[in-house]
C-alpha positions as CSV (number, residue, x, y, z in Angstrom):
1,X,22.1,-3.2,16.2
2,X,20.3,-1.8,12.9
3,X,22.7,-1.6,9.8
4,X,23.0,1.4,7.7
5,X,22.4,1.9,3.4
6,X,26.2,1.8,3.5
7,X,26.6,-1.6,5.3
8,X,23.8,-2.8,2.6
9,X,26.1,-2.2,0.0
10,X,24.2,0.2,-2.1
11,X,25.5,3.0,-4.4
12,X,26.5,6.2,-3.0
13,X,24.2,7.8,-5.5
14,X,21.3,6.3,-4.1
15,X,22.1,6.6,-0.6
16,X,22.4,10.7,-1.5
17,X,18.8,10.0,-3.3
18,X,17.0,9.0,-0.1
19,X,19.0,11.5,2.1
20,X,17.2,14.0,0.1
21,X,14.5,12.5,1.8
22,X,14.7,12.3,4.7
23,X,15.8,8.7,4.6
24,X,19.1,8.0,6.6
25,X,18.4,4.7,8.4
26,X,17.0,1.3,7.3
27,X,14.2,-0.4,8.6
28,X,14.2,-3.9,9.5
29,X,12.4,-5.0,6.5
30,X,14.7,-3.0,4.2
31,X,17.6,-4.5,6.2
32,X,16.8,-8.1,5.3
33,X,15.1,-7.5,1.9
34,X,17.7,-6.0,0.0
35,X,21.0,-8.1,0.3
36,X,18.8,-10.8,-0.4
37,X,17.4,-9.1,-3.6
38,X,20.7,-7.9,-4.8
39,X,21.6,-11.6,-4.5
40,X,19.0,-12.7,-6.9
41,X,17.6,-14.5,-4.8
42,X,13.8,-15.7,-5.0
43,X,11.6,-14.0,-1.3
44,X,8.5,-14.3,-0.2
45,X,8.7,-11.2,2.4
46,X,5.9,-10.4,4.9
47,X,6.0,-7.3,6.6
48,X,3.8,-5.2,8.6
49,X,2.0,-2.1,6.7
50,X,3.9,1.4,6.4
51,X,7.4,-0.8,7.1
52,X,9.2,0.4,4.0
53,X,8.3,-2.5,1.7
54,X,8.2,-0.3,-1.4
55,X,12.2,0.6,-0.9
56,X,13.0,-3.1,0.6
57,X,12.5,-3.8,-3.4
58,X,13.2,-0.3,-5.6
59,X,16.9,0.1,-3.7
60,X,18.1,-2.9,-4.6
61,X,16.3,-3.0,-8.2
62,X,17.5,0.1,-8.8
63,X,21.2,-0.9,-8.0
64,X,20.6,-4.2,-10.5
65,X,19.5,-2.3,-13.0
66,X,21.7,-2.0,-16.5
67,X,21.7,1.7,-17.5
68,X,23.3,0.9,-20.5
69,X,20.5,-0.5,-22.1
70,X,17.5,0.5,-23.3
71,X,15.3,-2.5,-22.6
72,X,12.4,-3.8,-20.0
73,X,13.8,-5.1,-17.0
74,X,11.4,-5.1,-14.2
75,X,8.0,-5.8,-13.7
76,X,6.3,-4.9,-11.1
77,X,2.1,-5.7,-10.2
78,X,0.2,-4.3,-8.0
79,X,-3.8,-4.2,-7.3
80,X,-4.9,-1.2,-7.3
81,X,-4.3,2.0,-9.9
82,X,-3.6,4.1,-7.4
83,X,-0.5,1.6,-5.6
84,X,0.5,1.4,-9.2
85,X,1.2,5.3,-9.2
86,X,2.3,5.3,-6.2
87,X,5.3,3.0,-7.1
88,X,5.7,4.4,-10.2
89,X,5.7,8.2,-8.5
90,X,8.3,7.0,-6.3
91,X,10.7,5.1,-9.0
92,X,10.8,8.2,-10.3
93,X,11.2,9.9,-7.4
94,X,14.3,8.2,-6.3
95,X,15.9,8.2,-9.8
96,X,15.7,12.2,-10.0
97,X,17.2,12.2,-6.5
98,X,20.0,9.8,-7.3
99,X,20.8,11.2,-10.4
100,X,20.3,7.5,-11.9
101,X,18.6,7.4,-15.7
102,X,16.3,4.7,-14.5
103,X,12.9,4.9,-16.6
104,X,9.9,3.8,-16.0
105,X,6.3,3.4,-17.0
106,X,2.7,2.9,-15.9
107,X,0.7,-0.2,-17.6
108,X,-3.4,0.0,-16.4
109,X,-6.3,-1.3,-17.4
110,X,-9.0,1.2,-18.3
111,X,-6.6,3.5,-19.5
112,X,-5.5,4.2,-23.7
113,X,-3.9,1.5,-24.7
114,X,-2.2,3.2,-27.9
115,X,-0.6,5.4,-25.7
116,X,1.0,2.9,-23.5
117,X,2.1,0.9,-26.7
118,X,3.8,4.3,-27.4
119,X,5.4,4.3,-24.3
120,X,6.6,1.5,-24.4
121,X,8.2,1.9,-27.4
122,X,10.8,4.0,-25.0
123,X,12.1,0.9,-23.3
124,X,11.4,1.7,-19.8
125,X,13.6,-0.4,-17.4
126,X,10.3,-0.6,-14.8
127,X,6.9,-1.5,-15.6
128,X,4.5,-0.5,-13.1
129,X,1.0,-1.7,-13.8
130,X,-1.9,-3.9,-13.3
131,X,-2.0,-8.3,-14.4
132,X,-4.8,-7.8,-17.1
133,X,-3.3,-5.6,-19.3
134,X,0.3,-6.8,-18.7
135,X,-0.9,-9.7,-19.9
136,X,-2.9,-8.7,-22.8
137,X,0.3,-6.4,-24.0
138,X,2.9,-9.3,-23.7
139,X,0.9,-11.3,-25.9
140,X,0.6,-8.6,-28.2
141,X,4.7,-8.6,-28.0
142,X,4.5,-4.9,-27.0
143,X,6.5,-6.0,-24.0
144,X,9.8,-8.2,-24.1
145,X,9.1,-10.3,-21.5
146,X,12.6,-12.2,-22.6
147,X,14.0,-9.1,-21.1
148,X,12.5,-9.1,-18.1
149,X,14.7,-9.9,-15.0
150,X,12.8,-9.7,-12.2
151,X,9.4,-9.4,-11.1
152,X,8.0,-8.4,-8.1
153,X,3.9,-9.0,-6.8
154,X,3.1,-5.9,-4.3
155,X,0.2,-6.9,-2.0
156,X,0.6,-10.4,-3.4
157,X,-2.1,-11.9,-1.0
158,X,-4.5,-9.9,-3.0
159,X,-2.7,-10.7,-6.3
160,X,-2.7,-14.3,-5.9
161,X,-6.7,-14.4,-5.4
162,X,-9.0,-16.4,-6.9
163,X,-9.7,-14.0,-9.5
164,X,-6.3,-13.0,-10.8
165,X,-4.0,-16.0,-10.2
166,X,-4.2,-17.5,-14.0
167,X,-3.5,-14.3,-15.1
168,X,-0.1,-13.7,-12.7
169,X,0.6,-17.3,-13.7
170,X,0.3,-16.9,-17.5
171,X,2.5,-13.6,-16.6
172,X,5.0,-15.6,-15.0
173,X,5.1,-18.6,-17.6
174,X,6.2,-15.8,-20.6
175,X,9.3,-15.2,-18.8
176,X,12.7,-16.7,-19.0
177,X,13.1,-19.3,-15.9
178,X,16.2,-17.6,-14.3
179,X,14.3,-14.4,-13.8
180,X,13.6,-13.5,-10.1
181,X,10.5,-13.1,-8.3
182,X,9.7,-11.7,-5.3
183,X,6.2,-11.3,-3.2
184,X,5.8,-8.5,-0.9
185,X,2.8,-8.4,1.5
186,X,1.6,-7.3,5.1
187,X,-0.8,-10.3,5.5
188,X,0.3,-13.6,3.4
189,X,-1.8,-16.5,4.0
190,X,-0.3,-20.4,4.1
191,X,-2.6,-21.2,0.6
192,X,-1.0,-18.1,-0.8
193,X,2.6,-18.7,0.2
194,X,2.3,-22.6,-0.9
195,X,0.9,-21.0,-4.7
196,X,3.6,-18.8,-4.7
197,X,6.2,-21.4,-3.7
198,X,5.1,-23.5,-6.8
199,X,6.2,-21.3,-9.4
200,X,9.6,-19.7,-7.4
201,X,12.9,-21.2,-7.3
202,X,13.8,-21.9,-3.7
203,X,12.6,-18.6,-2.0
204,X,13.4,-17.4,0.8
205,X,10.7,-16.4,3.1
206,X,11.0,-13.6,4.9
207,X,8.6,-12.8,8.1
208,X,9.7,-9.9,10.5
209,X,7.1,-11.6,13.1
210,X,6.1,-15.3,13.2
211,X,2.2,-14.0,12.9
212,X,0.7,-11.5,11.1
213,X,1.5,-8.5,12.9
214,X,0.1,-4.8,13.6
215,X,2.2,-1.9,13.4
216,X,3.5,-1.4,16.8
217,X,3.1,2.6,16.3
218,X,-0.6,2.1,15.6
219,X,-3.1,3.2,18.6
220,X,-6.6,1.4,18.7
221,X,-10.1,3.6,20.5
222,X,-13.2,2.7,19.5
223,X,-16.3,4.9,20.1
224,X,-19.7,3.3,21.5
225,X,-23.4,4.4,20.3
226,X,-26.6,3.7,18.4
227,X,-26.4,3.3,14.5
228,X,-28.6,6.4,13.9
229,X,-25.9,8.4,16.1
230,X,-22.9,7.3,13.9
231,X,-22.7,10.6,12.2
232,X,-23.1,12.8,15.0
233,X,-19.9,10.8,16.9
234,X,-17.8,11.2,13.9
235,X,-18.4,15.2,13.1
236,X,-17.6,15.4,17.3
237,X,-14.6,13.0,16.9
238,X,-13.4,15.6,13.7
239,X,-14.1,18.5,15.8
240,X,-12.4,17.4,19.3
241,X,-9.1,15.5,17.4
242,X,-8.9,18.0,14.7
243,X,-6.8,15.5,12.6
244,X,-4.0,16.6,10.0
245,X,-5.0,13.8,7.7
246,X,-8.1,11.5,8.1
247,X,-9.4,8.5,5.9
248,X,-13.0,7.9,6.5
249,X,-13.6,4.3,5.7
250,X,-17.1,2.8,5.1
251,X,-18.5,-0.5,3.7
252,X,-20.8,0.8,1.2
253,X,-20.5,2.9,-1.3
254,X,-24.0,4.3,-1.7
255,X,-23.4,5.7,2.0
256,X,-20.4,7.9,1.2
257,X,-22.2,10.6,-1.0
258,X,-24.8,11.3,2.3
259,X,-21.3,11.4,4.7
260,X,-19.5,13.6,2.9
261,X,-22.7,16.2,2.1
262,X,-23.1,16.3,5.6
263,X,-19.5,16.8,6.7
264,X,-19.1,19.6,4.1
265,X,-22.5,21.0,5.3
266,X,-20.2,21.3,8.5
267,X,-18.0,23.0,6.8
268,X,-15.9,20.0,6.7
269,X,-14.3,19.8,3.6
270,X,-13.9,16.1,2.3
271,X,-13.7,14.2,-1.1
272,X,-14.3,10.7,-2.2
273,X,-12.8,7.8,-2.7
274,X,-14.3,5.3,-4.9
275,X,-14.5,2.3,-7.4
276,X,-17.3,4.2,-9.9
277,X,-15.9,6.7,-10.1
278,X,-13.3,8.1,-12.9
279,X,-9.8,7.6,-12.4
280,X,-9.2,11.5,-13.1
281,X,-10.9,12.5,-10.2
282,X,-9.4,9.7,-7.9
283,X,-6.7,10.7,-8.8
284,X,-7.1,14.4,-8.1
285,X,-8.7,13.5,-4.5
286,X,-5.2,11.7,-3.2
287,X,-3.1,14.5,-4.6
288,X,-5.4,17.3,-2.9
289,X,-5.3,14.7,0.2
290,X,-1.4,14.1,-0.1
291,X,-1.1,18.4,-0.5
292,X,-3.4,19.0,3.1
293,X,-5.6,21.1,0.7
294,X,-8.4,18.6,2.0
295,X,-8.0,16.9,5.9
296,X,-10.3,14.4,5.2
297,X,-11.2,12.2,2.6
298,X,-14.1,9.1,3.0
299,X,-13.4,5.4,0.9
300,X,-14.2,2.2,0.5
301,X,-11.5,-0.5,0.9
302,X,-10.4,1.0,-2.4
303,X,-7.8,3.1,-0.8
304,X,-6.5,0.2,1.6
305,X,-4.0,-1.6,-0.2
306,X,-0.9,-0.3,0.0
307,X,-1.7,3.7,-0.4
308,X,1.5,5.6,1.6
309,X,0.2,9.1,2.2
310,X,2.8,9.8,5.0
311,X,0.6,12.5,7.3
312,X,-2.4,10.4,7.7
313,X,-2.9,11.1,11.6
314,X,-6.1,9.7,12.1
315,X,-7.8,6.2,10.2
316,X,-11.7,6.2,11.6
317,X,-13.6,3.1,10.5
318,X,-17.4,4.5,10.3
319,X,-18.3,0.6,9.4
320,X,-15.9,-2.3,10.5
321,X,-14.8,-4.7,8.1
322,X,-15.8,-8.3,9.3
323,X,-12.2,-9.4,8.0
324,X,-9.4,-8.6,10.3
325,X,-6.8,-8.7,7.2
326,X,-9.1,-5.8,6.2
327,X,-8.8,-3.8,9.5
328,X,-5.1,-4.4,9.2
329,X,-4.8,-2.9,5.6
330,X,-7.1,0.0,6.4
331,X,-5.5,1.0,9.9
332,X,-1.9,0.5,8.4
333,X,-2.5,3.8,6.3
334,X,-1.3,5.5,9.2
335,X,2.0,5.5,11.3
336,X,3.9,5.5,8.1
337,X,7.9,4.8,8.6
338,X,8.5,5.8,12.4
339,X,5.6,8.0,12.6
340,X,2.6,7.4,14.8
341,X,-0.9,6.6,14.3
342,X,-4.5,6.3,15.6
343,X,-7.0,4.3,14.6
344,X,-10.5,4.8,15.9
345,X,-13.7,2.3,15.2
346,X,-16.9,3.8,15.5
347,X,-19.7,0.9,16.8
348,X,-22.9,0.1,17.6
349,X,-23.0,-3.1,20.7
350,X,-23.0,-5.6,17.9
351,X,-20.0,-4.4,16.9
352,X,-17.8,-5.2,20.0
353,X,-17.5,-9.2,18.9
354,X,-15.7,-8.3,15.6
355,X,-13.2,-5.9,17.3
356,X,-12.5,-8.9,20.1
357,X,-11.6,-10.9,16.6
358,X,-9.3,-8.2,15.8
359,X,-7.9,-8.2,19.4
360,X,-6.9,-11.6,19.2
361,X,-5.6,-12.0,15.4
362,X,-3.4,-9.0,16.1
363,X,-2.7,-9.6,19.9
364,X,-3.7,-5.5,20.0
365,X,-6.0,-3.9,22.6
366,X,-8.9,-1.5,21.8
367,X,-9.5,1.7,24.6
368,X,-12.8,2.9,24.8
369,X,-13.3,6.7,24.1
370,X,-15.9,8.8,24.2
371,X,-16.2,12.8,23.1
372,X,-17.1,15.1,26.0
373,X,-16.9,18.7,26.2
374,X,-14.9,19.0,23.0
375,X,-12.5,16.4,24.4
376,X,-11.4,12.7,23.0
377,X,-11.3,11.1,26.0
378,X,-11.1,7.6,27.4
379,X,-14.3,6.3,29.1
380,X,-14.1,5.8,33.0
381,X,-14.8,2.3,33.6
């Protein structure tokens, strides 16, 4: 039996906040996440992609939060810039719905740093940003990190890399040792959960399935041909499913400018999504995405992590990533919440061993499709 926001024990205010939209009923994650959260209790929580993560933290956050001061209180990290206003676009969200005066502010690398010193100033309860400049504005003393309550690592798998663990760890160390911290991921590998474990008090983990799972909601086709004929299945595909929302992903990102001529050549309007190029314009492609001005938008694994853009119909993988933690992140950006999803790999023959991989890591079966007469249909074996 599945508990309701009341049962949870949260505030009426925010209860009325996500009625407003369209959020009456838990999900499972949410259902475990938050009692535990509100408890102050340590969690490493692992939990398929588009399951609510991002409210299993916020609701409960936003309930610990002290109104009546004006200091920095949570932290959270995330990857990517875009998950970073994401989070940040739904803290405030959920505090103009509520009618809670919970602040918050973005912290990015790249971006001015006097101006986030300014804000900063301010005292926002949340801190949304990226490690490296966290870091570097800490030790600065720009941010109390005395202050800080609790911090939270979105996507921590990909936090907790090679690369960036030092720099969560030096994070971590500035802190006061009763803070809380809590990791939030769809795919959490044993080495990262053990790292974790070392600098957390006693977490709980938290694992809706005992593997790292799919979203049930997601449907997987793939769609059989030569290499040179990858283009002409995909403008087919488009034309036959006529998606609402699509994300085009590809490996490289010299191969995106050539797609998306051609698509738009078609009269099949599309932007891009990549690393190179200003965050302006990225940032200008996901709203015009997130609007329906623009059905279909190509990327690199840039947009993977994390990225809830609730009508994405239709994820089509041009190029298959040769990670199956990567196919998981990319095809979860569909079938957001209850919604459904499709998720439709275009290959070559070579291609067929790295989709039995994702078969078996995901226990998930592929169909095989093929475009006839206008029509996405499965092949008659």
């Amino acid at each position: 039996m599945s508990l309701s926001f009341e049962t949870l024990q949260l505030t009426p205010s925010l209860i009325e906040g996500l009625a407003k939209q369209q959020i009456t009923t838990p999900t499972p994650i949410q259902e475990q996440a938050i009692p535990l959260i509100l408890n102050h209790q340590d969690l490493i929580a692992q939990s398929h992609t588009g399951s609510g993560k991002t409210l299993a933290f916020l609701l409960p956050l936003f309930q610990k939060i002290d109104v009546t001061k004006r200091e920095m209180q949570v932290l959270i990290l995330a990857p990517t810039h875009e998950l970073v206003m994401q989070i940040d676009a739904q803290v405030k969200l959920l505090a103009a719905n509520s009618g809670e005066p919970v602040t918050s502010t973005t912290i990015i690398g790249g971006a001015n740093i006097d101006k986030q010193i300014k804000k900063l100033k301010e005292k926002p309860h949340f801190i949304i940003g990226s490690a490296g400049r966290i870091l570097e504005l800490i030790k600065k003393k720009k941010i109390t990190a005395h202050t800080i309550k609790t911090i939270i690592l979105d996507e921590a798998d990909s936090l907790l890399d090679n690369t960036n663990t030092k720099t969560i760890q030096d994070i971590i160390k500035t802190t006061l040792r009763d803070r809380q911290l809590c990791l939030f991921s769809a795919s959490i590998s044993s080495q990262t959960e053990e790292l974790a474990k070392t600098f957390m008090k006693e977490p709980v983990v938290l694992k809706m399935t005992d593997r790292i799972s799919m979203n049930p909601n997601i449907a997987h086709f793939y769609l059989k041909g030569d290499r040179r004929d990858k283009f002409e299945l995909l403008r087919k595909l488009i034309v036959a499913e006529d998606p609402e929302r699509a994300l085009i992903f590809v490996n490289q990102n010299d191969s995106m400018q050539e797609i998306a001529e051609k698509l738009n050549y078609h009269q099949k309007e599309t932007f891009m999504m990549r690393g190179n190029i200003k965050k302006e314009e990225r940032k200008r492609a996901l709203d015009a995405f997130r609007s329906g001005k623009i059905k279909l938008l190509i990327s690199s694994d840039l947009t993977a992590r994390g990225l809830d853009i609730p009508a994405v119909t239709h994820i089509i993988h041009l190029d298959c990533p040769s990670n199956p933690n990567e196919y998981l992140h990319r095809a979860g950006r569909t079938a957001r919440g209850f919604s459904d999803g499709k998720s439709i790999c275009i290959i070559t023959d070579k291609d067929l061993s790295t989709l039995k991989k994702y078969q078996k890591k995901f226990d998930i079966q592929f169909e095989e499709m093929q475009v006839s007469h206008g029509q996405f249909i499965p092949v008659k074996k």
